[in-house]
N, C-alpha and C positions, 0 to 999 in steps of 0.2 A: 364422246371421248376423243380429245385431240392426239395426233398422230405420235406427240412426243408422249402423251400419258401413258399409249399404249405401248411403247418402246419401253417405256419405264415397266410397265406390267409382266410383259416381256420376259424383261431383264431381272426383276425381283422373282418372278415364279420359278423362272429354267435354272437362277440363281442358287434358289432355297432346293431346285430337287434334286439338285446335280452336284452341288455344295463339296460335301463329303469325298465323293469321288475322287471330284478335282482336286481336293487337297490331297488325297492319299497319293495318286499318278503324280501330284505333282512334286511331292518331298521325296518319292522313291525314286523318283528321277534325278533328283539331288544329287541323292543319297548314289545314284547309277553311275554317274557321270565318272568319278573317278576312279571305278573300278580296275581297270588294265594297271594305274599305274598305282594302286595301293596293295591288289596281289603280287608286283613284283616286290615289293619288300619281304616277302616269308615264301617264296620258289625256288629256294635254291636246290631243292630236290633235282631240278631240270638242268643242272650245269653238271658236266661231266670233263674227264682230261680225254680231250683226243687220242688218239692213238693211230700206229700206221700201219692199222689191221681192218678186213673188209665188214662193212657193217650187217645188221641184219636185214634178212631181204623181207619183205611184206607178209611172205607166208612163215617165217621165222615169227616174227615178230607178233603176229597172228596167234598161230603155237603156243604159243611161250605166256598169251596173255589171257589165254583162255582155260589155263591152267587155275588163274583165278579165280574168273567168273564161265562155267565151261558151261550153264545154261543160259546165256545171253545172245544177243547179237552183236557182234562186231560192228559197227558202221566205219569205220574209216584207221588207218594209221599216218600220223603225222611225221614228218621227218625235216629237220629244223638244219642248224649249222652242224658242223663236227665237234661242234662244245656243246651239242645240247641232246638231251634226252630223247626216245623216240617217245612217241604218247600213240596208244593206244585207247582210243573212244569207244565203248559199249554204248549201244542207245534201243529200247526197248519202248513202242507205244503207249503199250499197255501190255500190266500195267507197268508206268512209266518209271525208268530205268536207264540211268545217264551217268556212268562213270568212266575214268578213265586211268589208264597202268602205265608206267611211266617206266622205261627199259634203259638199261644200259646199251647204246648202240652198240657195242664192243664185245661185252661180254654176255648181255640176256639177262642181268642180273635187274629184277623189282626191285627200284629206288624209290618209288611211291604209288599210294593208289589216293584219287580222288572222285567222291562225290561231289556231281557237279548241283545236287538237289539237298545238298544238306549245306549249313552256314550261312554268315549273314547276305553274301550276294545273292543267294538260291530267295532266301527270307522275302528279299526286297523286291525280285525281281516276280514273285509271284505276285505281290503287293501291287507293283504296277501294273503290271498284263493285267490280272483276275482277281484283285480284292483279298485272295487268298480264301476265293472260294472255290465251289467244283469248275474245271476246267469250263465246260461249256457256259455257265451260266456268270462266271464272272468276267467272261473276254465279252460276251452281249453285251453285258450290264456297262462294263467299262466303255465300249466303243459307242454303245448309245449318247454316255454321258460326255464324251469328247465332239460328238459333233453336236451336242447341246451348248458345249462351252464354245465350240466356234460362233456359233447364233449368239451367246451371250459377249464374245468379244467386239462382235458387226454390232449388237445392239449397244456396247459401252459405249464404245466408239460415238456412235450417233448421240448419245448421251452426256459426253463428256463437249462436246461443243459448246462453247459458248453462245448465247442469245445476241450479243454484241460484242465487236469486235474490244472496246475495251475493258472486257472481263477475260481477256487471254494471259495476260499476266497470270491471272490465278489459280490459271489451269495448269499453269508450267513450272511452276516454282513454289517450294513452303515458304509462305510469309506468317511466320508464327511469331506471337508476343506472350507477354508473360501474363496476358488476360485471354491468349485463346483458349475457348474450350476444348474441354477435349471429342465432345462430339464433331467440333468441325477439323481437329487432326487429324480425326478416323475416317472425316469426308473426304483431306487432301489423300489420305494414306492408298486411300482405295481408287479418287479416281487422276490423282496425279501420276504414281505409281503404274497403276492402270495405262494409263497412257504410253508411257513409256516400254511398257513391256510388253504393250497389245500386239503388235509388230510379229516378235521374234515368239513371243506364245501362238501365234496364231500360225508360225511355220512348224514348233511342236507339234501341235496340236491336229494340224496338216499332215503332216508324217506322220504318226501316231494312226490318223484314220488310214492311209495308204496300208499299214500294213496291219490294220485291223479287218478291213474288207475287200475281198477279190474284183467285187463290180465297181469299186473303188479307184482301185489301184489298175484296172484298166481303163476306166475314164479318163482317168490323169494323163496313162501313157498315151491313149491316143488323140487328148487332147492337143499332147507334143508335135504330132503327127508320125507317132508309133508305129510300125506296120507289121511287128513282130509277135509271136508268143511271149504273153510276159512272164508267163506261170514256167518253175525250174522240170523239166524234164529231160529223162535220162534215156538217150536212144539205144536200140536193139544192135547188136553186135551185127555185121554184115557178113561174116563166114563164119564156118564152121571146123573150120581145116587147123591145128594149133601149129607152133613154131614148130622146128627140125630136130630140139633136143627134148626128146621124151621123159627127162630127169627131172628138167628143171621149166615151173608152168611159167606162160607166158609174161604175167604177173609180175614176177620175178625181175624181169629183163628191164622193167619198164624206169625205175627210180635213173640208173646210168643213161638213159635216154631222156630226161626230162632236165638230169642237171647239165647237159650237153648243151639242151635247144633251150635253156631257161638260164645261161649263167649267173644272172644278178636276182633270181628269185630267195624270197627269206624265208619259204618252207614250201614242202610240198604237202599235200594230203590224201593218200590214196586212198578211195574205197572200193569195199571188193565187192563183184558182181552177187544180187542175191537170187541171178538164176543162170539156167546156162546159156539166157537169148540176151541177156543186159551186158552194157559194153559197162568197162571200166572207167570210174569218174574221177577224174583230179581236179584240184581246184590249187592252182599255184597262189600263195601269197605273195606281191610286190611290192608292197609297202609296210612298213611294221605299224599295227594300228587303224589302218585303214582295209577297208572292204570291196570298193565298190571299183577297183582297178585288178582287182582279179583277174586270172585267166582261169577259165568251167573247160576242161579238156574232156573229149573221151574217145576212148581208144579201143577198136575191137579188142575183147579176150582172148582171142584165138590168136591174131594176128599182129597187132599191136599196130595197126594202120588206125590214124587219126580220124574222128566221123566227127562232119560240122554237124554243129547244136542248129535249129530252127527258130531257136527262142533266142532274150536279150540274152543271158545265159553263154556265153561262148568266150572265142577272142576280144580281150578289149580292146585290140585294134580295129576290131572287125566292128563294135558298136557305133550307133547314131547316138546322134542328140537327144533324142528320147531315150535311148537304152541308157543312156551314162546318167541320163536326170533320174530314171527311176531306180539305177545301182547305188548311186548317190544318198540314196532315200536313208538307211538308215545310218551310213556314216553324219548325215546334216543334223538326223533327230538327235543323237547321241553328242553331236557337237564336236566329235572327231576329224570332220573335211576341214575346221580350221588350226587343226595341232591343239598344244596345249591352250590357246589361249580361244581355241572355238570352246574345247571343255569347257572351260573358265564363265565363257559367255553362258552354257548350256545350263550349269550348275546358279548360275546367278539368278536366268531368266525364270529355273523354275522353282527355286526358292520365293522370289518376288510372286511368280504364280499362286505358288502354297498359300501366300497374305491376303490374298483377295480373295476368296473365299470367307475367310474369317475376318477382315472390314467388313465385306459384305453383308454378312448377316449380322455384323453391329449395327450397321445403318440401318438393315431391319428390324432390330430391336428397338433399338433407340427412336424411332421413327414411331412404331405401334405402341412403343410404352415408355410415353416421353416422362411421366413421371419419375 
């Protein structure tokens, strides 16, 4: 067998087993891409009239939303402009339990509650990750079948070459008549197509694996020449001693402190500690839409002194070139690092993705049962 038969072999086996997968990852990614900017058409739960009264403080807000759900866990409360709703995040492992309460900053008054695991985003988004089967066994199955699809794009790739130089024209362009058949449309469909999309699928499909596997996703980073913790953790508070006013907890204090040293941030997100050694975590948003310019703060509970993170996870002032390539990661997979018109590319690439799949196994048909 010559070395191009076997690339062919290859490419038609890892083709046929992985097929399916890659279609479904890759129409839900489609289907992903426009999500931020298609829930804001039916949000307006989250707009509120300002007013020039003091807001709710974390443990307020806390209170108020567990009146709700009072056997859950809190993970976090968000706090946006003075025109917007506080949001309140329940998040529960197992079993899994992901809502959030949506407060009147002003008054404490429930203006919404949302399931972040029921409707068509939740639908999709399981679709992608795991098949929409049990958690462990569809996030394998999927990560397996993406870095089969990377082997299968090295091997297109190698396959789509022409034997000489002037049969390049017909790799790059449809030249179709009104006597082509349609078995050889389906050939240009799949490996001109292919071509073109091999590129930016194969940076998908790159991201995709970064944050499907941990030995992964440090490879990568110290490939960069990483020297950090890449994995998020939350360090232990360093005293024990609380602030001076015994009325009101440390916690508290913290929101007017952040919008001081953060003036142009577009939300904050406080989460409260879930012992009494764990510091407080915030993650400032600085960009609307974007993720990986974040600030990961945290703040003793007692004291409310600042403790640096050890990991990429901190000041984004404070990041390398490696920390900002691997923060980067899923803003680039989701197509958000380029604004609207990165979505735009992300949405196209994996649309065109979802078609090769299904060329593919035409050409396998049509090849074994050319009658």
């Amino acid at each position: 067998m010559t070395f191009r038969k076997f690339i062919l072999q290859l490419h038609k086996i890892l083709g046929l087993v992985s097929g399916l997968v890659v279609f479904i990852v890759a129409i839900t990614g489609c289907c992903w891409a426009f999500r931020s900017e298609i829930e804001s058409l039916y949000d307006d739960y989250k707009i509120v009239t300002p007013q020039n009264e003091t807001i709710l403080t974390p443990t307020e807000a806390k209170g108020l939303a567990k009146e709700i759900f009072p056997n859950n866990l809190v993970h976090g409360t968000i706090y946006g402009n003075p025109n917007e709703a506080i949001e309140v995040v329940f998040y529960d492992y197992n079993p899994e339990f992901y809502q959030s309460v949506f407060l009147n900053p002003y008054s404490g008054k429930v203006l919404h509650v949302k399931d972040h695991l029921s409707g068509f985003f939740s639908f999709v988004l399981k679709g992608h990750i795991r098949l929409w089967l049990p958690k462990a066994i569809g996030e394998e199955v999927v990560g397996v079948s993406i870095l089969l699809f990377v082997i299968i794009l090295i091997s297109g790739f190698i396959l789509w070459l022409p034997k000489k130089r002037k049969n390049l024209k017909q790799r790059l362009k449809f030249d179709w008549k009104k006597t082509t058949r349609w078995k050889r449309k389906n050939f240009d469909l799949h490996s001109i197509l292919g071509f073109y999309v091999c590129s930016l699928a194969f940076i998908l499909a790159f991201t995709g694996l970064v944050m499907s596997y941990n030995w992964f996703q440090k490879a990568v980073y110290v490939s960069f020449g990483g020297d950090k913790n890449p994995t998020f953790l939350i360090p232990n508070s360093k005293s024990e001693t609380p602030l001076n006013n015994p009325n009101i907890l440390p916690i508290d204090n913290l929101l007017s402190k952040l919008k001081k040293e953060n003036p142009k941030a577009k939300s904050f997100e406080i989460h409260y500690p879930h012992s009494q050694s764990e510091s407080i975590y915030v993650e400032v948003t600085n960009s609307d839409g974007l993720y990986y310019d974040s600030d990961f703060l945290f703040f003793d509970q007692n004291t409310l002194k600042e403790i640096s993170s050890q990991t990429i996870y901190g000041r984004y002032e404070n990041t390398k070139v490696a920390d900002k390539i691997l923060r980067m990661n899923y803003d680039i997979h989701i197509g958000a690092i380029g604004g609207i018109i990165g979505k735009i590319i992300a949405f196209l690439v994996s649309l065109l993705t979802a078609s090769l799949p299904i060329t593919g196994v035409l050409l396998w048909y049509g090849r074994k049962y050319k009658k």
